[in-house]
C-alpha atoms as one frame of an Amber mdcrd trajectory, in Angstrom:
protein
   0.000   0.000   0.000   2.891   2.003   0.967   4.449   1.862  -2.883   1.276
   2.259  -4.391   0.868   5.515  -2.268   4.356   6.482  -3.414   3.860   6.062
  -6.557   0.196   8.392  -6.789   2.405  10.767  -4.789   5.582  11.080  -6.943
   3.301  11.588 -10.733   1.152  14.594  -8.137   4.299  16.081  -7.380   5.952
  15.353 -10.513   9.729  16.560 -10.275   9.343  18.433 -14.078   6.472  20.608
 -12.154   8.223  21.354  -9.339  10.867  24.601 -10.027  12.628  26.759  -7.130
  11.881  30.134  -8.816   9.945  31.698  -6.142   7.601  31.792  -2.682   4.812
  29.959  -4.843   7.339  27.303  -5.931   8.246  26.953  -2.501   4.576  26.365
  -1.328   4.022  23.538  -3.922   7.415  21.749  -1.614   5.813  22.282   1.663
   2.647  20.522   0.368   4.917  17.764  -0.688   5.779  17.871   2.333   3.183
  17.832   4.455   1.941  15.082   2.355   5.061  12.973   3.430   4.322  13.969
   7.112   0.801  12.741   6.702   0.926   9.695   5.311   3.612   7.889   6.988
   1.793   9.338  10.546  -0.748   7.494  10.053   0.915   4.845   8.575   1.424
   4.005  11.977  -2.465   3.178  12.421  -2.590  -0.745  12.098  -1.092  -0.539
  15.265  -4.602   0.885  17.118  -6.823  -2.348  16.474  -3.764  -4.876  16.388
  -2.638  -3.506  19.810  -6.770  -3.799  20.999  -7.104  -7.249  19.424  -4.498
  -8.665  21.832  -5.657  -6.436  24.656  -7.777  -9.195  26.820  -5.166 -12.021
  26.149  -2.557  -9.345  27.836  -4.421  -8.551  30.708  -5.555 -12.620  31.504
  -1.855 -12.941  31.815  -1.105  -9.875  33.897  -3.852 -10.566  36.486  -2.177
 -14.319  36.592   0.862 -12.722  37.023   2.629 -14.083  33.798   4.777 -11.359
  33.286   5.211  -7.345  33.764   3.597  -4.961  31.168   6.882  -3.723  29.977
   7.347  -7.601  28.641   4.767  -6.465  26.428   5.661  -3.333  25.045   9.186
  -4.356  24.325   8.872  -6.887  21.507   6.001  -4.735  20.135   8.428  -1.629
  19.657  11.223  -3.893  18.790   9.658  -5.823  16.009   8.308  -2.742  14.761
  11.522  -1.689  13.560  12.436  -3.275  10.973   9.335  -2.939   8.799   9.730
   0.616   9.727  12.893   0.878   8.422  12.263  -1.288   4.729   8.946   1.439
   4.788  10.911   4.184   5.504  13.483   3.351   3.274  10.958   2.603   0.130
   9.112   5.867   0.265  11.869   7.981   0.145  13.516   5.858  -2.295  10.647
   6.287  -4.408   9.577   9.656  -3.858  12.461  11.888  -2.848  14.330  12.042
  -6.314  11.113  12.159  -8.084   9.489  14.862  -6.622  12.588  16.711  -7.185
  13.769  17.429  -3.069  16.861  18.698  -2.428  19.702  16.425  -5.198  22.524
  16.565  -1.989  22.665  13.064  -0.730  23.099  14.111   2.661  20.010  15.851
   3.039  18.340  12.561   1.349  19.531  10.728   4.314  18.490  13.314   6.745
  15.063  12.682   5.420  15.428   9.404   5.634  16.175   9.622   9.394  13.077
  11.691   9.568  10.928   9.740   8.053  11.772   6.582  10.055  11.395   9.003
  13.509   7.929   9.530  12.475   7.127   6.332  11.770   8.071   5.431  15.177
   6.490   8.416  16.632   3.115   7.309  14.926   3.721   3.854  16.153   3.830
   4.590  19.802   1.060   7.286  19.420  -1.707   4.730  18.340  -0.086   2.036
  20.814  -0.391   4.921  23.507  -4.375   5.791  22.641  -4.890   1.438  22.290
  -3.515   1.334  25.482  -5.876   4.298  27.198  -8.662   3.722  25.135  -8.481
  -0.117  25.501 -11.939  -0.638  23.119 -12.032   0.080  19.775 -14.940   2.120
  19.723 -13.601   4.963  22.627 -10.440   4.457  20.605 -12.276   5.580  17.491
 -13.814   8.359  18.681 -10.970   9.602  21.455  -8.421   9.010  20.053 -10.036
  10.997  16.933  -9.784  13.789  19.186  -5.831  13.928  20.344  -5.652  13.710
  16.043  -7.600  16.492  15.934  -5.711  18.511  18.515  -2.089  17.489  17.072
  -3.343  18.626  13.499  -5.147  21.632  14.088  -2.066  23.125  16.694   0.840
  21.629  14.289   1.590  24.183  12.420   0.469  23.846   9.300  -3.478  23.637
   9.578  -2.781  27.206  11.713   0.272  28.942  12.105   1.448  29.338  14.928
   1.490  33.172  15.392  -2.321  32.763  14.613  -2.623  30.264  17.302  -4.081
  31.643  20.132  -1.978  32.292  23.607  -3.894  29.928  25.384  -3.572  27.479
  23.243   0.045  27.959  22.165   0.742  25.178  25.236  -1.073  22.522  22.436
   1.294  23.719  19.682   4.460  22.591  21.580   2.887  19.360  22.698   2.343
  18.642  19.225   4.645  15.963  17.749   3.949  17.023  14.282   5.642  20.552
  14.856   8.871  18.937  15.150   8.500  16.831  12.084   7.044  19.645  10.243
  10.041  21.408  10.674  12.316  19.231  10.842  11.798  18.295   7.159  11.262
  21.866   5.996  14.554  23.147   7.643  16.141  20.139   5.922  14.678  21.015
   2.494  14.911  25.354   2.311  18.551  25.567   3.495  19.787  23.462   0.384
  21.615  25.748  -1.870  19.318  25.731  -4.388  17.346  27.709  -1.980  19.709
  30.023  -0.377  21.981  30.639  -3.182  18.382  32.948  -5.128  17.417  36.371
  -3.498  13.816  37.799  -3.604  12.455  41.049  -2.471  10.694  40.974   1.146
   8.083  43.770   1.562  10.448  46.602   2.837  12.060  45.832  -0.820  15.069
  44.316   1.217  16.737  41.634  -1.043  16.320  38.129   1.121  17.194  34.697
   0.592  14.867  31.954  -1.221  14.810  29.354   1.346  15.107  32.173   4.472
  12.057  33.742   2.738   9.938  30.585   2.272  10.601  29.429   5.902   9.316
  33.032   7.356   6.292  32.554   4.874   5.618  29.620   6.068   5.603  30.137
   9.676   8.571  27.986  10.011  11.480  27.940  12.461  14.454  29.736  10.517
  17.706  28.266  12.747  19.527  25.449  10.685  19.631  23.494  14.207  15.407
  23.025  14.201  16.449  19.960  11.625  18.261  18.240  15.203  15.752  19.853
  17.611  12.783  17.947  15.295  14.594  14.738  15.337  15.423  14.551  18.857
  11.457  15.354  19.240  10.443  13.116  17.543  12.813  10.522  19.465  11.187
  12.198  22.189   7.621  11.341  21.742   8.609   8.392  20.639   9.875   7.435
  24.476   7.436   8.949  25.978   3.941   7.223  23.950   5.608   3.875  24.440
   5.815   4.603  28.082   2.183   5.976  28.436   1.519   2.643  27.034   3.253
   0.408  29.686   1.933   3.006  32.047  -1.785   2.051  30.831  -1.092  -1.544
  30.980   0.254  -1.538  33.961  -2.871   0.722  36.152  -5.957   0.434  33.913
  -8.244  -2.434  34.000 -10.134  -4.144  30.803 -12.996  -2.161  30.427 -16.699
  -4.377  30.198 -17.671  -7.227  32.874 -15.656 -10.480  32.932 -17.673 -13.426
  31.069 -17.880 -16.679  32.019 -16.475 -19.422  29.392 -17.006 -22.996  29.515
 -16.072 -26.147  27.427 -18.109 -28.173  24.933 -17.356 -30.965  27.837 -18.819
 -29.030  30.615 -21.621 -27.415  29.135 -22.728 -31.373  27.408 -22.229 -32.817
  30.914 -24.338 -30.571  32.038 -26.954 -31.135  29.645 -26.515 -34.823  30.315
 -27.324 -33.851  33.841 -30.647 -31.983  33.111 -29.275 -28.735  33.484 -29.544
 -25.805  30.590 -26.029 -24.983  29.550 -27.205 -21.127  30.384 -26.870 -21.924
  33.976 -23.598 -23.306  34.458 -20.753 -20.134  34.646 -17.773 -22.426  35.816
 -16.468 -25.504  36.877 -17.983 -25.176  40.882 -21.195 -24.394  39.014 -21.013
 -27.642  37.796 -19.560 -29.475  40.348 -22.617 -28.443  43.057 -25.137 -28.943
  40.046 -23.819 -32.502  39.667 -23.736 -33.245  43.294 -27.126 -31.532  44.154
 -28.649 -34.192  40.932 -26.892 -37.184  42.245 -28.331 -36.085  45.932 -31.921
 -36.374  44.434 -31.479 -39.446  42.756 -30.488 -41.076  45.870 -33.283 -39.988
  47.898 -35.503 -40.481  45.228 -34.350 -44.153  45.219 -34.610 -44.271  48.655
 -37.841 -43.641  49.014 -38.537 -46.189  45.916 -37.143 -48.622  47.782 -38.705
 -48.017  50.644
């Protein structure tokens, strides 16, 4: 799905469209992306109803005392990588070049890192809400929410000096701010970018790339690239703790049910009992005893 996504990205943003003559040219690369940002965030969903599917077996084995709940975050983050990396490493393989980023091959790789960070990010964001939510439908419609707050306050949806002051606290809680500029810083301070002037509104001559980041609403120190990665790392720590936090103090939501075998519930309708009313094993056990009580007084007082 990834690839295929790619692909429909790379002909949108087709690298023969995309010039570095102006601010509009510059807008048409911040789409591009935000697009990037976008869809490898929430390429990180499968992880919601996979980490809710094996929610009950988890907490069986916590309540028996199996093992700790960071036993169960561990391989989940672990295994993650891997496919994370092969993901990250196929979209930007596929898109970077063709939508016509940045041509130095460090700043392909610094993309690359990014790309991966947010991947992980995402990961342990939708792990985090599984975890809180702990049923698919609160997770559907809370967790909806926090995706609503991280969009609207990243940066993008509404910049920030139009964000309001009490709300400016959401902004910088945001992991999408530091991926947002993370990749932008990496992208406007290529050459191509600083090396053309335009004309700022006091008729001032500025740089391309300087100009686009202002325009954008964009952090315009070089060192924004390592403050979004280290972020990003960030968040990444801290959802995958909130997780093991959640499975360590939050109970499955719902009552428990009983469950019984196919052998209890026929020897209970061998008994004369409807399968409805037997819960457990005792269930069964004092049903049993309490029938073969009967019978013996009943054949008693036969023989009597």
């Amino acid at each position: 799905k990834l690839i295929i996504v790619a692909l429909i990205a790379s002909t949108v943003f087709l690298r023969t469209q995309m010039h570095t003559r102006n601010l509009d040219d510059g807008f048409v690369y911040v789409g591009a992306l935000l697009f990037t940002l976008i869809v490898n965030m929430f390429n990180g969903f499968a992880e919601l109803p996979l980490t809710i599917t094996r929610l009950p077996v988890f907490f069986k084995h916590r309540d028996l005392l199996f093992y700790p709940a960071w036993i169960f975050t561990l391989p989940n983050v672990v295994l993650r990588i891997p496919f994370s990396i092969i993901e990250s490493i196929v979209w930007v393989v596929v898109t970077y070049y063709t939508m016509g980023f940045a041509p130095e091959a460090d700043r392909f790789f610094k993309q690359l890192l990014l790309v991966f960070l947010i991947q992980q990010m995402a990961g342990g964001l939708f792990r985090a809400i599984a975890g809180l939510c702990r049923s698919m439908i609160i997770a559907q419609t809370g967790g909806a929410l926090f995706l609503l707050i991280f969009f609207v306050l990243g940066g993008f949806l509404l910049p920030k000096d139009f964000i309001p002051k009490w709300w400016i606290w959401g902004y910088w809680i945001s992991p999408l701010v530091y991926g947002y500029n993370a990749l932008a810083v990496n992208e406007f301070y290529s050459p191509r970018w600083m090396d053309k002037f335009v004309m700022d509104k006091n008729g001032v001559p500025k740089r391309l790339g300087m100009a686009m980041l202002e325009g954008a609403n964009i952090f315009t120190d070089k060192n924004w690239f390592w403050i979004g990665a280290a972020g990003l790392l960030g968040f990444t720590i801290f959802f995958n703790v909130l997780f093991t936090l959640c499975l360590t103090y939050l109970n499955p939501l719902g009552k428990p049910q009983a469950v019984i075998s196919e052998e209890t519930a026929k020897e209970a309708e061998d008994n004369g009992l409807p399968r409805e009313t037997v819960s457990n094993g005792s269930t069964r056990r004092n049903g049993s005893t309490r029938r073969n009580g009967s019978m013996k007084s009943k054949d008693g007082s036969n023989n009597s």
